[in-house]
C-alpha positions in Angstrom: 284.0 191.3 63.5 286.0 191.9 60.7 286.5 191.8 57.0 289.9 189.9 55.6 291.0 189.9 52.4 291.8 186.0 50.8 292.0 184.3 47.7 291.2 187.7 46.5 287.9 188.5 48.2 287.0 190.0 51.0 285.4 188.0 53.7 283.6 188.7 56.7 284.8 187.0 59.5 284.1 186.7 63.5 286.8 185.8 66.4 285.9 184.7 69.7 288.7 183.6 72.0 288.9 181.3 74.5 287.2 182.0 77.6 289.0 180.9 80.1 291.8 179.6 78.8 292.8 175.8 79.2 295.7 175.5 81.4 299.0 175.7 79.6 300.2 172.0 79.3 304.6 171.6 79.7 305.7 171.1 75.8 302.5 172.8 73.6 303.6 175.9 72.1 301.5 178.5 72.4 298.9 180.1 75.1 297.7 176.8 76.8 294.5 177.7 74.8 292.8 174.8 72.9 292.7 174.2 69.3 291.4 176.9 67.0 287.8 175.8 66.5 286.5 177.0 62.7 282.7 176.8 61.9 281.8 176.4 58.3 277.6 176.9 57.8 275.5 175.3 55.0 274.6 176.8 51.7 272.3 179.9 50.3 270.2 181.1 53.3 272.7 179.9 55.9 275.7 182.2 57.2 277.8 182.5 60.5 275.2 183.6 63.2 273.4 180.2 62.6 276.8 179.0 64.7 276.9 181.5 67.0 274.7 181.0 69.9 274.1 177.2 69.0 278.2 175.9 69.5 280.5 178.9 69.0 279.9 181.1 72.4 280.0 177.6 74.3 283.2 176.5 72.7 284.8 179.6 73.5 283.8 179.0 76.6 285.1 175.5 76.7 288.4 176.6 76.1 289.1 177.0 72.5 289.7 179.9 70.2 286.6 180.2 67.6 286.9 181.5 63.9 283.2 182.3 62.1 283.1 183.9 58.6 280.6 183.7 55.7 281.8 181.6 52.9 281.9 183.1 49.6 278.4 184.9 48.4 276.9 184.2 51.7 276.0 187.1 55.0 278.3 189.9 54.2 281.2 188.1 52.5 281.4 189.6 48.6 279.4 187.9 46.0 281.4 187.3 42.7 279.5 185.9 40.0 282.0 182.2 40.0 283.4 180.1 42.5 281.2 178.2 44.1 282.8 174.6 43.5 284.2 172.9 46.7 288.1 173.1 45.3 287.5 177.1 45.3 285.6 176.6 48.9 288.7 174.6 49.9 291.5 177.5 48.2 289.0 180.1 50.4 289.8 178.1 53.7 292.9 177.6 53.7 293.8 181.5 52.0 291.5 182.5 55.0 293.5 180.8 57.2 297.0 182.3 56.1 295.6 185.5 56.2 294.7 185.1 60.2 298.2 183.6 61.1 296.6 180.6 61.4 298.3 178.1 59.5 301.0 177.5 61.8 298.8 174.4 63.8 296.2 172.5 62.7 292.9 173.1 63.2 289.6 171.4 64.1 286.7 172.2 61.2 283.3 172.0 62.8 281.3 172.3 59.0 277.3 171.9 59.3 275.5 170.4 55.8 277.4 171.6 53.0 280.1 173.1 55.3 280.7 169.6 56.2 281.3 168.6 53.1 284.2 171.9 52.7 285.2 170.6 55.8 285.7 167.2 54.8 287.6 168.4 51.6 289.6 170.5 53.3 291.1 167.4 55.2 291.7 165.4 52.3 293.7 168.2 50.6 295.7 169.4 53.1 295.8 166.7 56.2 298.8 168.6 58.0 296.7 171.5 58.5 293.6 170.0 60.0 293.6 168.2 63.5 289.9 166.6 63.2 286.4 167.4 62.1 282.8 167.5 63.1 280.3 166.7 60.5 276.7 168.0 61.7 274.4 166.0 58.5 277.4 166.2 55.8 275.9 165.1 52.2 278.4 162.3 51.6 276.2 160.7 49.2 275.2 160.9 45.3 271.4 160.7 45.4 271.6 163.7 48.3 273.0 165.9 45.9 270.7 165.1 43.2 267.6 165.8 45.3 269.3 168.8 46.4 270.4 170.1 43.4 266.3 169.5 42.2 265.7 171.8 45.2 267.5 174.6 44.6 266.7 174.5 41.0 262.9 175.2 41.9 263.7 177.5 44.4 265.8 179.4 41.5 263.3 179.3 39.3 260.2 180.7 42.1 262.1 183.4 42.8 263.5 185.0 39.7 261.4 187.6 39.3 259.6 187.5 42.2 258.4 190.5 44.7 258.6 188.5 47.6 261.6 189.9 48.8 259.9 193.8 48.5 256.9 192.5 49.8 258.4 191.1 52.7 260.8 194.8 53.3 257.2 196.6 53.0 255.5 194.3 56.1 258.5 195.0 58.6 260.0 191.4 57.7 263.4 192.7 57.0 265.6 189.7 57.7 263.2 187.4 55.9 263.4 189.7 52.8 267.2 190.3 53.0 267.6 186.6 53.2 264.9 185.8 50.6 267.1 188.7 48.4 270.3 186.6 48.9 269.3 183.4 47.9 267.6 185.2 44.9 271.1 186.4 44.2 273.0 183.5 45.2 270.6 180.9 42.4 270.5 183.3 39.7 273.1 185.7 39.7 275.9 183.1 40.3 277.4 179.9 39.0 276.2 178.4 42.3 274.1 175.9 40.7 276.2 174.9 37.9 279.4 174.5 40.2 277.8 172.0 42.6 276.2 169.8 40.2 279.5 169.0 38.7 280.9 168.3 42.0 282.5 164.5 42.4 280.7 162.4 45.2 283.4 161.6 47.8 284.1 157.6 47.3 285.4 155.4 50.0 288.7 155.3 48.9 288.4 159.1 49.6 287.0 158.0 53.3 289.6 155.7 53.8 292.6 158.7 53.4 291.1 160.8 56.2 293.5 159.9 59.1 291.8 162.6 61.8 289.0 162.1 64.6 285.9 162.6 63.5 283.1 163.1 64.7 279.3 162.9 62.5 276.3 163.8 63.8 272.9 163.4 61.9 269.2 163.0 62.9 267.5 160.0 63.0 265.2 160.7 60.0 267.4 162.1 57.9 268.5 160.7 54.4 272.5 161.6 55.3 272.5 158.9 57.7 273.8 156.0 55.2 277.0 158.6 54.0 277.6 159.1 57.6 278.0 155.1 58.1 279.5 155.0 55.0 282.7 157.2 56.4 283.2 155.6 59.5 283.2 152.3 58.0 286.6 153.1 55.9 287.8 156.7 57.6 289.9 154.6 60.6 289.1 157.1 63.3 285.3 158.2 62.6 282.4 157.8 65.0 278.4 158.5 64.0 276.0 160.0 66.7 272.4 159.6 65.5 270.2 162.0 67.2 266.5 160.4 67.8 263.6 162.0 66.7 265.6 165.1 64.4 266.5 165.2 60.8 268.5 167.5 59.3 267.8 170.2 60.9 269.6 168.5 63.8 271.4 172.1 64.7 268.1 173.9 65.3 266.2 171.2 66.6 268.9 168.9 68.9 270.8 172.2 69.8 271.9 171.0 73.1 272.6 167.4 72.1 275.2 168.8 69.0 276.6 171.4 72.1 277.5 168.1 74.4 278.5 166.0 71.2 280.6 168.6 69.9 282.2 169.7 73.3 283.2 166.4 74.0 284.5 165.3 70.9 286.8 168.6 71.4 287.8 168.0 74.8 288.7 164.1 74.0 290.9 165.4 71.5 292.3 168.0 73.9 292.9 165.7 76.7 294.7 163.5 73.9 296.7 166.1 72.8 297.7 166.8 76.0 299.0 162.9 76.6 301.2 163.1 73.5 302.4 166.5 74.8 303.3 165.0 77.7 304.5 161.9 76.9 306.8 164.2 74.5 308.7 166.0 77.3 312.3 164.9 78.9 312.2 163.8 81.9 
């Protein structure tokens, strides 16, 4: 683990790399590693270790170098008091990125709930420098923001002020309070609130400009399923995977079903890679 400096703040970030590595293929520069893999968590009580077990150790595993970090105010990445829009998400990214000596090859954005949306941003803004995306229950839509927006709001509101955060430090329940303490921090100490809800819905004009695989997973019961059909009816080169039975905690809940999703969707897109590579080189 480490902490980087980018788009002046210090983030804390977590490298795993590939293990084994994917046989070196004639014509890719580089390691014969896979694509860099970079996991982007959901918002306020989420950080990087919700990735860890769940997809990044197995990716590593599959081949690919992994990139974890805390996006801004989150785990043990700094907490400025602004900056929580997805155009400054977006600026932290790709900053991050530089920073690592990553920016030389595009990379595949696996971004769960709100990291989904980053993610999703991200390849809109700057299409050279990501190769495809995973969208475990993205918020694509409008009303989903409302009703999350309603959410946090309450949850601001119950905990300014409160004790539960002590309470929980004095029973033993230290990871409950620090996280309790966080989101405290992150709804009423920041602009967190205020930045999101004047965030534009992506429209399907937007959809339609992603030109990279992707992949969207979402449960069954969960209200993120029209957005997801939504994007792969105008993104060219977007397949849905509806888990049965799940809803949006489909990372916790369908944990090996994501794993297989995920693995495969990185391994079609390693084995295609791989084709053009080939294809590439003089006889």
């Amino acid at each position: 683990m480490a902490d980087i400096l980018a788009n002046a703040l210090r983030f804390h970030v977590h490298r795993l790399p590939a293990v084994p590595a994917v046989p070196a293929v004639p014509g890719v520069p580089g390691d014969g590693a896979g694509r860099t893999v970079v996991f982007l968590h959901g918002l306020v009580v989420d950080n990087l270790s919700s990735f860890y077990c769940t997809l990044a150790v197995p990716a590593a595993q599959a081949g690919h170098d992994v990139v974890l970090y805390d996006l801004r105010g989150h785990g043990r990445t700094e907490r400025p008091p602004t900056g929580y829009d997805t155009a400054t998400a977006v600026r932290d990214l790709t900053a991050l990125l530089a920073a690592l000596g990553l920016d030389e090859r595009p990379v595949h954005l696996v971004g769960n709930s709100y990291g989904g949306t980053v993610a999703l941003h991200t390849a809109l803004a700057h299409p050279d420098l990501v190769a495809g995306l995973v969208l475990i229950e993205p918020p694509l839509s409008g009303p989903w923001l409302e009703n999350m927006l309603d959410t946090l709001s309450v949850a601001a509101l119950a905990l300014e002020g409160s004790e539960v955060p002590r309470e929980l430090a004095s029973l033993g329940a230290r990871k409950a309070a620090r996280l309790t303490a966080t989101a405290d921090a992150l709804l009423n100490r920041t602009s967190l609130i205020d930045d999101i809800a004047v965030s534009r819905p992506l429209r399907p004009e937007d959809f339609a400009r992603v030109r990279c695989p992707v992949l969207a997973v979402c449960g069954e019961h969960s209200e993120l399923v029209p957005g997801a059909r939504e994007l792969a009816r105008h993104a060219p080169r977007c397949t849905v995977r509806v888990l049965p039975g799940l809803g949006h905690d489909v990372l916790q809940g369908g944990t090996e079903e994501v794993r297989r999703a995920v693995l495969d969707h990185l391994a079609e897109a390693a084995r295609q890679q791989a084709d053009q590579a080939t294809e590439a080189v003089p006889v």
